[in-house]
C-alpha positions as CSV (number, residue, x, y, z in Angstrom):
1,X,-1.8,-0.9,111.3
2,X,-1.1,2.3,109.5
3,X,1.8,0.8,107.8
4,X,-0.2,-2.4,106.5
5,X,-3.0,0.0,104.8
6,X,-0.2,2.3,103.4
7,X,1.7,-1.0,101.8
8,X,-1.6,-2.1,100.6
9,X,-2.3,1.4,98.8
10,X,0.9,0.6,97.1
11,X,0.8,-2.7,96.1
12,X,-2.7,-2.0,95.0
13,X,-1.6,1.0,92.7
14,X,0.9,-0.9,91.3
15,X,-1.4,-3.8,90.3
16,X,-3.4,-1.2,88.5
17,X,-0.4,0.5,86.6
18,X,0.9,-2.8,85.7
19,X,-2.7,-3.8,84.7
20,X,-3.4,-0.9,82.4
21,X,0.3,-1.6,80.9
22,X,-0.5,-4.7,80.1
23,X,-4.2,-3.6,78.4
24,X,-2.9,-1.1,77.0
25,X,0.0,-3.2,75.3
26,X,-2.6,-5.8,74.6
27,X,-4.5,-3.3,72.6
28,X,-1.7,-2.1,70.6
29,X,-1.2,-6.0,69.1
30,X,-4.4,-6.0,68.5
31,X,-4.3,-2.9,66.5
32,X,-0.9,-4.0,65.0
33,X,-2.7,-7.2,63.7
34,X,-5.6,-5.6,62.4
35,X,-3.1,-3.7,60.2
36,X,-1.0,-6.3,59.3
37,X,-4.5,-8.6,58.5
38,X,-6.0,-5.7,56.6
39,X,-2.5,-4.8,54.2
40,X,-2.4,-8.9,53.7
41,X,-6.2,-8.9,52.2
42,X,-5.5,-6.3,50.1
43,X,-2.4,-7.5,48.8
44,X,-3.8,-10.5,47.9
45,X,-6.8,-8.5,46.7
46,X,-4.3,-6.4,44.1
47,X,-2.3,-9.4,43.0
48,X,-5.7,-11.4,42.2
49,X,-6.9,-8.2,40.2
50,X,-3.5,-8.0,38.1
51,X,-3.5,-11.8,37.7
52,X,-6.9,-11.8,36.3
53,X,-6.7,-8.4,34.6
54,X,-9.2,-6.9,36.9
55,X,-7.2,-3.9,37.3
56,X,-7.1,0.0,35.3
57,X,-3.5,0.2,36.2
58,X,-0.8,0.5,33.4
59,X,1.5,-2.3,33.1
60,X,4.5,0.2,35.3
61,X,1.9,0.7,37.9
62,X,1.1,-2.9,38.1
63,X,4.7,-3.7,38.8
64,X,5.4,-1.2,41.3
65,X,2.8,-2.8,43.5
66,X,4.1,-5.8,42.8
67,X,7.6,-4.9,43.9
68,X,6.0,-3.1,47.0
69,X,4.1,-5.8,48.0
70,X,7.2,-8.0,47.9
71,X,9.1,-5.8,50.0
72,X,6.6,-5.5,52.7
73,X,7.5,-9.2,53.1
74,X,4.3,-10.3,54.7
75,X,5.8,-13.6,55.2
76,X,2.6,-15.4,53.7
77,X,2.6,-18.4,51.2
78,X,-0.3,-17.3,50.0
79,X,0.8,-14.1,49.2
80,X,4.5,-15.3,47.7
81,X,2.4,-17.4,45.2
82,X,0.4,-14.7,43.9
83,X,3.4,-12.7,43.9
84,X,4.9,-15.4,41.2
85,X,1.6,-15.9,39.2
86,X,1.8,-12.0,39.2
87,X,5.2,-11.3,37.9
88,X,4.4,-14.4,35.1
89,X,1.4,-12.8,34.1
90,X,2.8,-8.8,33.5
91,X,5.6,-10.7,31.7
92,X,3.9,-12.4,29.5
93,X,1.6,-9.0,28.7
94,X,5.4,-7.0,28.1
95,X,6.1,-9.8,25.5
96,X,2.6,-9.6,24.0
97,X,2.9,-6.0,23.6
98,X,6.8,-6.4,22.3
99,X,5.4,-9.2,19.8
100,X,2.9,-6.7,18.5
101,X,4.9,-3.9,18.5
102,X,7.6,-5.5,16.3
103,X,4.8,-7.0,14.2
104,X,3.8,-3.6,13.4
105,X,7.6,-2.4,13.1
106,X,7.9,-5.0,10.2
107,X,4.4,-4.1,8.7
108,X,5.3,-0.6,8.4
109,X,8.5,-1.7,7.2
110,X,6.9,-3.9,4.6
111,X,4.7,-0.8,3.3
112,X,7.6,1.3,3.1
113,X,9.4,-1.4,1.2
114,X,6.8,-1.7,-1.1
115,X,6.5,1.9,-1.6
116,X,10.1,2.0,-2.9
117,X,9.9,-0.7,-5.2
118,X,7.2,1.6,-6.7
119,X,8.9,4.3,-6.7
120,X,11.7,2.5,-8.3
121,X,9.5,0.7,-11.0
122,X,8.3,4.2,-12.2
123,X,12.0,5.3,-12.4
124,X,13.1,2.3,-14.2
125,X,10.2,3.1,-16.6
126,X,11.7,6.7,-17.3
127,X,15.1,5.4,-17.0
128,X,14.7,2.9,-20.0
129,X,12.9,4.7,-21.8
130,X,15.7,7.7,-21.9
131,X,18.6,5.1,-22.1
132,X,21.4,6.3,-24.6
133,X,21.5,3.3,-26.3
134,X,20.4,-0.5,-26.0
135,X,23.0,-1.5,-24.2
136,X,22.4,0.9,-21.1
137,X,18.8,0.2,-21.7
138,X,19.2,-4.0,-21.5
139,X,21.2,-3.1,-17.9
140,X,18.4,-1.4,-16.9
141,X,16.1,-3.8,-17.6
142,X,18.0,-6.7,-15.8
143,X,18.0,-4.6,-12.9
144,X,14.2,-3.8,-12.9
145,X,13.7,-7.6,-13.3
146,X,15.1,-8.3,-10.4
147,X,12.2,-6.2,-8.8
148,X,9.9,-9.5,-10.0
149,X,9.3,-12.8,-9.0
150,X,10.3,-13.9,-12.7
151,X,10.7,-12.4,-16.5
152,X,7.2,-13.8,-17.4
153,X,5.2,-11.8,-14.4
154,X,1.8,-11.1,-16.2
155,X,1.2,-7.3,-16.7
156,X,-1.7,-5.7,-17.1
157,X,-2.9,-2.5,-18.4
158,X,-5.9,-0.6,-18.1
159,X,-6.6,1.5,-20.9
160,X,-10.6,2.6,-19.7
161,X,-11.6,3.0,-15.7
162,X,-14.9,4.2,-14.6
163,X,-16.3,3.2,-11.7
164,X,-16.5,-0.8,-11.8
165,X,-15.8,-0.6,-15.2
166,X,-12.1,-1.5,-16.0
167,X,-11.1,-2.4,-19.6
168,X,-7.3,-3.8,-20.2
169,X,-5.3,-3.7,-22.8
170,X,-3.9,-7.0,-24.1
171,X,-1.7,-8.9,-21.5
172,X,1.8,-9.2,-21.4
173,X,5.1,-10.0,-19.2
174,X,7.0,-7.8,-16.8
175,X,10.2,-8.2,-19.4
176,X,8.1,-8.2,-22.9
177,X,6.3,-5.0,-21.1
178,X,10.0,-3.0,-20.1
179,X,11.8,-4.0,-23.3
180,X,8.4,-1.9,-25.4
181,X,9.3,0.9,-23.4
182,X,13.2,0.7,-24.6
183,X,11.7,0.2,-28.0
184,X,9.4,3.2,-28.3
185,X,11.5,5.2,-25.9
186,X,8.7,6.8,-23.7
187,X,6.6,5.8,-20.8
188,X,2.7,6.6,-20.6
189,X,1.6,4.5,-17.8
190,X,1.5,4.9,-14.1
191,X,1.7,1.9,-11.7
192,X,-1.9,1.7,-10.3
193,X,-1.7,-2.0,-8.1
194,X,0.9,-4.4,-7.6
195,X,0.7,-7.9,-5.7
196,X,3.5,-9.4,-3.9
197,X,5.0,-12.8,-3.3
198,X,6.3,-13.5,0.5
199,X,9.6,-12.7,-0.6
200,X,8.6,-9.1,-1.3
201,X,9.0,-9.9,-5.1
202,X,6.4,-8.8,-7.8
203,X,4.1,-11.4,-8.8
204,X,1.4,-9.3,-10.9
205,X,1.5,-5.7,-12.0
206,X,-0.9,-3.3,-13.3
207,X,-0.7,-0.3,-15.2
208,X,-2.9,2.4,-16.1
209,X,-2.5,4.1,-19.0
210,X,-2.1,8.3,-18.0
């Protein structure tokens, strides 16, 4: 009789250990999915806020979640779509801000371009005017035409500037204008506004008298 309540003691404590074994294991899956439930809504939550720009992170920041969301490999079609539409949207923002970028390479480029032909228009001046001879003067001259969409770009100098109130001189042409500077052999005008074709070539000049 003894024997029967000592085998029953043991069977009975077994049955409890393998009881709370199999509670306790059931707990930990539990806890395990909660985790794995609550990383797959936020994944989805951080690939919805990049997709629909709904996020303060910088375009590197954006991607490393990406990435890391990819490698955690959730193993959710959901989640692999938004991946996709995620990657397709921060690549189309890197092109945007490459588009504008090079839009502003070339603007500042342009400017700069401009600038020198300026520059160079107010040394052609000097360097007609101080020629040697007509010869070296007429070179000159072809050169600094080049500069302009054609010999007969209209020139235009202002002789009187105050406030709104601009008086010209009488009109004239980009080569009739640079072949009176070889003639009287000095230059008294500064280049005050020039327009430009889309080509980069002078279409109208003007000149203000110093």
């Amino acid at each position: 009789m003894k024997l029967h309540i000592k085998n029953f003691v043991i069977i009975a404590m077994l049955a409890l250990v393998t009881l709370g074994g199999t509670t306790s294991c059931s707990s930990k899956k539990k806890l395990a999915q909660k985790e794995y439930e609550a990383k797959v809504e936020q994944a989805k939550k951080d690939l919805n806020a990049i997709i629909n720009d709904e996020t303060a992170w910088t375009l590197d920041e954006q991607k490393a979640r990406i990435d890391e969301i990819e490698k955690a490999d959730f193993q959710n079609p959901e989640i692999d779509e938004l991946i996709v539409a995620a990657r397709e949207k921060i690549n189309r923002k890197v092109a945007e801000e490459a588009r504008i970028a090079e839009e502003e390479r070339l603007r500042l480029l342009e400017e700069q371009n401009k600038l020198k032909q300026v520059t160079s228009l107010q040394d052609y001046f000097a360097i007609i005017a101080a020629a040697p001879d007509t010869e070296t003067a007429n070179e000159k001259i072809a050169e600094a035409l080049k500069l302009f969409a054609s010999p007969d770009v209209p020139v235009l100098i202002i002789v009187y500037h105050v406030g709104d109130i601009i008086d010209y001189d009488a009109p004239t042409t980009a080569e009739k204008y640079l072949n009176y500077i070889k003639d009287h052999k000095k230059v008294n005008v500064g280049v005050y506004n020039v327009k430009y074709d889309n080509g980069n070539k002078i279409t109208e000049l003007e000149l203000i008298k110093k």
